[in-house]
N, C-alpha and C positions, 0 to 999 in steps of 0.2 A: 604356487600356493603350497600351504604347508596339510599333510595329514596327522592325526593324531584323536585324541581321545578329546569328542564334543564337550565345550564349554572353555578348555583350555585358550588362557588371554597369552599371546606372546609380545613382547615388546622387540621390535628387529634394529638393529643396525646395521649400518654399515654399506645401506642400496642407497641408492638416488632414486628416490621410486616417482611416478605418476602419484599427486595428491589431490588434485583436484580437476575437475573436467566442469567448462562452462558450457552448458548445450546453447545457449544466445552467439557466442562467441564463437563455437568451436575451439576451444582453446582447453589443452593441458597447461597443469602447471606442476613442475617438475620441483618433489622438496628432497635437502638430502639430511629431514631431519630424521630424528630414530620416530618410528612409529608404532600402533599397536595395530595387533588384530585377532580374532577372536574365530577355535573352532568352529564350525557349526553344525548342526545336528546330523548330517553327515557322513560326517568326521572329515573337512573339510575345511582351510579358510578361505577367502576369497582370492583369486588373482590379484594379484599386485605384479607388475613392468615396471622395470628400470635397470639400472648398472650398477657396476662395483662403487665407492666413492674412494675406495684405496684400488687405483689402477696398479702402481708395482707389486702389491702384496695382497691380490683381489681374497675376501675374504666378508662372510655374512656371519652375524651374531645375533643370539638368540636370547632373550632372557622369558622364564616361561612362567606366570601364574608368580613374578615376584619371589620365588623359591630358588630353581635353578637357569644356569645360564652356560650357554656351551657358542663356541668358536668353530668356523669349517672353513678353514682354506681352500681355495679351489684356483683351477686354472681361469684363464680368462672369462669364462663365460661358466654358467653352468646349462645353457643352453643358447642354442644358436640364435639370434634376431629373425624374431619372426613364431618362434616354436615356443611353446608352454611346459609346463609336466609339474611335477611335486617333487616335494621334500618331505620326508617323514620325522616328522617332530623327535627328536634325540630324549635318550631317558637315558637314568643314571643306572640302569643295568644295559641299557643298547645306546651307545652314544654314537652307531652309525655313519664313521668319520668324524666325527665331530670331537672338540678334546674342552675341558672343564676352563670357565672362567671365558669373561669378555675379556679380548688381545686386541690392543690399539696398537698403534704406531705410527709417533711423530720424528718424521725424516730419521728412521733410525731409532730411536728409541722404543722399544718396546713394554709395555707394560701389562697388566692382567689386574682385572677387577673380579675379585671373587663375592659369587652371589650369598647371601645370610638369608635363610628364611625369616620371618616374622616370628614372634612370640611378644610371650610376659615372662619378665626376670626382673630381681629385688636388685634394685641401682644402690650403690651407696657400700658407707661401711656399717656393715651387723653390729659391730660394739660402741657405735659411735653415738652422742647423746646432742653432739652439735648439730644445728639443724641447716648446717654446712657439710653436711660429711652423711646425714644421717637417713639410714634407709627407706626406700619406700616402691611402690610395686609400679611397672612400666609394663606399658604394651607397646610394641615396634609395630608398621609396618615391613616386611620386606625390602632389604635394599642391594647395594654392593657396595665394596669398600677394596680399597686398595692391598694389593696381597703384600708389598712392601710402602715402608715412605716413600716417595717421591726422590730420585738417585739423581747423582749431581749430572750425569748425563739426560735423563729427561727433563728437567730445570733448565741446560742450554739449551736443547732443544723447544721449549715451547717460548724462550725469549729469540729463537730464532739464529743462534749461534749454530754454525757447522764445521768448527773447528775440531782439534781435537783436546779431549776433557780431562785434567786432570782428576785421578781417583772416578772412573766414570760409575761403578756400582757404590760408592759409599751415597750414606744417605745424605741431601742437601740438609742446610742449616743456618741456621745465623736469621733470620726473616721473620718480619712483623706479620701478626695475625692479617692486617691490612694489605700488604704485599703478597701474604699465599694467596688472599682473594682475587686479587688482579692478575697473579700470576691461572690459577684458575680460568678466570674471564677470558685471558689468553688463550686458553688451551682450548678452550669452551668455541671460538672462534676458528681455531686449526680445524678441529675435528666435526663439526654442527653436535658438540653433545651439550649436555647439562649438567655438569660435574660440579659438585661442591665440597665443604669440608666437612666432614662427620658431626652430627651433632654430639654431642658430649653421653648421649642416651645409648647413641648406634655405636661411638666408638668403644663405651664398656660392655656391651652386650657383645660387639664384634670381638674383643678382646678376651672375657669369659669364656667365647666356643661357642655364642649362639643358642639354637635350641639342641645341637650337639654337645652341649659342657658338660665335663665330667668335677666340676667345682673347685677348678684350681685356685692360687691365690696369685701367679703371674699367667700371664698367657701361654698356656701348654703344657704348665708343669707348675708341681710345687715345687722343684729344684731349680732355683733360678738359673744355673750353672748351664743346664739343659739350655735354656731359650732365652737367652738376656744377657748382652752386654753390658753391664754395672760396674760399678767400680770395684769389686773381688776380682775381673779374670778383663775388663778391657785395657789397662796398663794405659790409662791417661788419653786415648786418644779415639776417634770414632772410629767403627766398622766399618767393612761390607756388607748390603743388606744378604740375607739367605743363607747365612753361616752355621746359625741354632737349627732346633729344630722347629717347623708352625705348629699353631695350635691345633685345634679338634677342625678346623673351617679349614687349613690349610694356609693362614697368615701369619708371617714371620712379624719377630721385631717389634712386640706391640710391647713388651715390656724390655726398657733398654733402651740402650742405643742414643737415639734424640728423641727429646719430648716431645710432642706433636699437637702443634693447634686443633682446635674444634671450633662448630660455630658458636660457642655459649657463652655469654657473658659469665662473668666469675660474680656468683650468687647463692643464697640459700635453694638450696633446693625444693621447691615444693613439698607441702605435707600430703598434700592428696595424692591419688592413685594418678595416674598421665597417660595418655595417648600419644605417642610421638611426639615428645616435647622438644624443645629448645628454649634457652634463657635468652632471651632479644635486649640487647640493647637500650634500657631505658635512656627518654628521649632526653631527662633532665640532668644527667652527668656532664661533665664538663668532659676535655680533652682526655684526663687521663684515665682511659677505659679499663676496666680489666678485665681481660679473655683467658678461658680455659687452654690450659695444657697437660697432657694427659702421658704415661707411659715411662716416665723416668728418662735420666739419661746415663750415659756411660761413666758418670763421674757419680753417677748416685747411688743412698744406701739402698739396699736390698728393701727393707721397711717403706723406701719410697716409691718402690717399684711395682707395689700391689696392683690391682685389676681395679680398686675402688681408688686410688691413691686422685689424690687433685692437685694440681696449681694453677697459679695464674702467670701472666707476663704484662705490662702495662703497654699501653697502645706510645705512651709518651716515651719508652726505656730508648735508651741510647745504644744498648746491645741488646740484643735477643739470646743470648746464653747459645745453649745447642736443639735452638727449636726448628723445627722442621714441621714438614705433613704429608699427609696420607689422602688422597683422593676419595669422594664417594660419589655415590648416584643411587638418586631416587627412585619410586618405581611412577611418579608421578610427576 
């Protein structure tokens, strides 16, 4: 069980824990999905048994009240079969072993999900009169989002490849809005998580800095030079993600590099105020859909690289340009 300050909800991964006990049956039933649990008065949560789900790299993750989320590698165990004890819930002044961002790992591949608290932030562009472009006030839940795109070595690995990778830290590209989903659903299967692609709301709010932004116009900087790949200083050809500097949250790459799908359909934006929106799909479109793509890419102007900047890619296109994605997860 975990200690820490009553009320606090954590969401865990990473156990194959006990989720259900039938007293008719006598029977446990063992889930290794991510679960929640909740201080209590205390300052205690409940026992929860069970095991690592990453036997070579045993390791429990924490995400806490949808705010922060921290990582603990441990040896095999963190206590013996049979014996109990606690863990003291990690804060961002005592992170008590524990080190910033949920750490996955598919056969090798390593990645980090860094957590965004929740707020309201003005989506859109300030001077824009188009009611495609044009501002308006959003509230987020809390989420996480990926600290880089999606690297051409973690793309083979969640299709299962264990070769070796050409360019394995550049960002993947080339893929249909449709195809990151699947590839997603993929991963989604590897790991027991629930990863999806950013709504278009979470990836400009994750890209501004959060409820940490100091108001830049790219992510991290008003000097694009600093934190973006563009077409001034990438000389024609994609990166490696982690080269710039991140922004205020510690995410590289969100301006630059490759454009990155979202879940949004390409649409006016709402006039009204939003609660964690998403643009869905309407059902009467025909094949050729259009999906947001956010972030610029290494062949684009500066001007297209803004934090508000929009495009689309059509569900029907025969290429996908330099599009790529960014992983997220929910807190629900």
């Amino acid at each position: 069980r975990f200690s820490g300050d009553a009320g606090k909800e954590l969401k865990i991964y990473g156990i194959s824990h006990y989720g259900t006990y039938d007293l008719n049956t006598d029977i446990y039933t063992i889930s290794a999905e991510p679960f929640k649990i909740k201080v209590q008065e205390d300052g205690y949560t409940p026992y929860f048994y069970g095991s690592f789900t990453d036997t070579e790299e045993p390791n429990i993750k924490v995400w806490i009240d949808a705010k922060e989320a921290y990582t603990k590698f441990c040896s095999q165990s963190i206590f013996q079969a049979g014996q109990s004890g606690k863990l003291t819930i990690p804060t961002e002044n005592a992170h008590n072993g524990w080190i910033d961002g949920l750490h996955f790992n598919v056969n090798g591949a390593r990645f980090k999900m860094v957590a965004v608290e929740g707020g309201k932030f003005v989506m859109g562009d300030p001077d824009s009169d188009s009611e495609y472009y044009k501002s308006h006030k959003v509230t987020l839940t809390g989420f996480c989002i990926g600290e880089t795109e999606v690297t051409n070595l973690l793309y083979s690995r969640i299709t299962n490849s264990s070769g070796t990778v050409s360019n394995p830290d550049k960002a993947f590209y080339d893929l249909s809005h449709a195809s990151a989903l699947s590839k997603i659903t993929e991963l989604n299967k590897l790991l027991n998580t629930t990863f999806n692609l950013p709504t278009e709301a979470q990836w400009e709010f994750a890209a501004k800095g959060g409820t940490k932004s100091k108001g830049y116009v790219y992510s991290g900087s008003n000097n694009i030079d600093e934190v973006a790949w563009y077409n001034g200083n990438a000389k024609g050809i994609i990166q490696k993600v982690k080269q710039m500097k991140p922004n205020e949250l510690g995410i590289y790459d969100m301006t630059g590099n490759v454009e990155e799908h979202v879940l949004d359909y390409y649409a006016p934006y709402p006039l009204s105020n939003q609660i964690d929106p998403v643009i869905k799909v309407p059902e009467s479109t025909n094949s050729s859909k259009l999906h947001v793509v956010r972030g610029g890419t290494f062949s684009s102007s500066s001007v297209s690289c803004y934090n508000y900047s929009r495009d689309y890619l059509t569900s029907s296109a025969s290429s996908y340009d330099y599009a790529g994605f960014r992983l997220a997860l929910n807190w629900d």
